[in-house]
N, C-alpha and C positions, 0 to 999 in steps of 0.2 A: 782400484775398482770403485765403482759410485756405488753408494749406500742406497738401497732404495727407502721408501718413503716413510716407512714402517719403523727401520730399522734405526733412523733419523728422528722419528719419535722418542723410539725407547731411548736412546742417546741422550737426549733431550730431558728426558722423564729420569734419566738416570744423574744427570749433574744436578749437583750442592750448591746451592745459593750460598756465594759464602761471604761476599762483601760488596754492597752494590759501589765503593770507593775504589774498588780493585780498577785501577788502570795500568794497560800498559806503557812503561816508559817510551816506547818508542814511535809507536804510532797512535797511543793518547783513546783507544778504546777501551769501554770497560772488557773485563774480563770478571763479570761477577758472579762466575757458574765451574764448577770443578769435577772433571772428574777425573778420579784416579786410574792408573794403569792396572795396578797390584789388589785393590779390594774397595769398599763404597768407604774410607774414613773419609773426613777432612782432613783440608790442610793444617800442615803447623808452622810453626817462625821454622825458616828456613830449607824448606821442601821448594822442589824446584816447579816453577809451572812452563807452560811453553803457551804463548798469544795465539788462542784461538783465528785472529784476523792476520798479522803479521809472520807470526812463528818467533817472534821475540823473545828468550829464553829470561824468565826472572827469576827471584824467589820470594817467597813469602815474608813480612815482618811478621812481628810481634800481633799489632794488630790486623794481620789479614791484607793491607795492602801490597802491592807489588814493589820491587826493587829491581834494578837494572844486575846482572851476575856479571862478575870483573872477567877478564879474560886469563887472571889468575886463578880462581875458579873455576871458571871452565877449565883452565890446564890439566889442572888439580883429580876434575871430574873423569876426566879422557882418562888421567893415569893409574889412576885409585879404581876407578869403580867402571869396568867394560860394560856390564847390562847396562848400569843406567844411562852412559851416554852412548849405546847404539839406540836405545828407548828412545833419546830425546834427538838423534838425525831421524829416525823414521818418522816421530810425530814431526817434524820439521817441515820433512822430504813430502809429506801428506798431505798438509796445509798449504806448504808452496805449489802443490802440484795444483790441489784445488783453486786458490786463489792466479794459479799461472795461467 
């Protein structure tokens, strides 16, 4: 469903500036704006983001930039933890849809 224009705001008005260094490995745009699913924290080392432009799944360092997640981790993600990785096909499935 498209967001109307309001709604895009707050969205907007709602993400954390959290590292203007944050790129994503994959298609090389910042991602220097966050927001969470679960509640308004910031990111920490190793909380998982997903590329706003691509949908390229990273996680966090230490200092706030971006990292590529191995496909062991992802594994890992699918078998351990089901909320988080149907969380992270929806934001996926969102962004592809948009950017599709």
């Amino acid at each position: 469903m498209m967001k109307s224009k309001t709604e895009k705001t707050e969205l907007a008005n709602k993400a954390q500036k959290v590292n203007k260094e944050a790129v994503c490995s994959v298609c090389k745009k910042e991602n220097n704006a966050a927001i969470s699913v679960d509640n308004d924290i910031k990111p920490e080392e190793n909380d998982l983001s997903v590329c706003y432009y691509c949908g390229e799944i990273s996680k966090y360092n230490k200092d706030l930039t971006l990292t590529s997640v191995t496909k062991d981790e992802l594994s890992k993600i699918e078998k351990e933890d089901d909320e988080t990785w149907k969380t992270i096909l929806l934001v996926k499935e969102l962004i592809k849809g948009r950017n599709g």
